[in-house]
Phi, psi and omega in degrees: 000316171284346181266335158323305195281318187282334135342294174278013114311340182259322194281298181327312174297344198273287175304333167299306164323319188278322170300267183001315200240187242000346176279322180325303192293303204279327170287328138313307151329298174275344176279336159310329176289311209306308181323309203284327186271331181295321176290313165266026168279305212287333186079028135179175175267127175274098140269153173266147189226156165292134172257150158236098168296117163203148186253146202237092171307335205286305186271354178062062165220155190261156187221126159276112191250135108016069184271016168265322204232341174073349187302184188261090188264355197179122170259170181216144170291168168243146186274161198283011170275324220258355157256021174276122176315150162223123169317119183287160136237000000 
């Protein structure tokens, strides 16, 4: 009889794990929908790409290129420290 009970104990606990790790499974999952639905509610995606900041006097803005792609990814205006001359000596 007792060896009966820690049997059917061993067993519950056995099912209880396997439920555990299938919640896991399933939950990973829906987190994978929701990400996939949120990106095609909004029509897009945020990532990050590496930039090369560099300024441009002519329009007096710093312009973020792209180092994958070489594009134009963001101008930023320059403040006036940043067209301020600096004395060599």
């Amino acid at each position: 009889m007792a060896q009966k009970i820690v049997t059917l104990q061993q067993t519950e606990d056995d099912l209880k794990a396997i439920k555990s790790d299938y919640k896991s499974r399933i939950d990973v999952n829906q987190a994978g929908i929701n990400l996939s639905a949120t990106r095609l509610t909004s029509g897009y995606e945020m990532r990050s790409a590496k930039c090369e900041v560099r300024p441009d006097y002519a329009k007096k803005v710093w312009e973020y290129i792209r180092v994958d792609t070489g594009e134009i990814a963001k101008t930023k205006d320059m403040t006036a420290d940043d067209l301020q001359m600096e004395f060599e000596e």
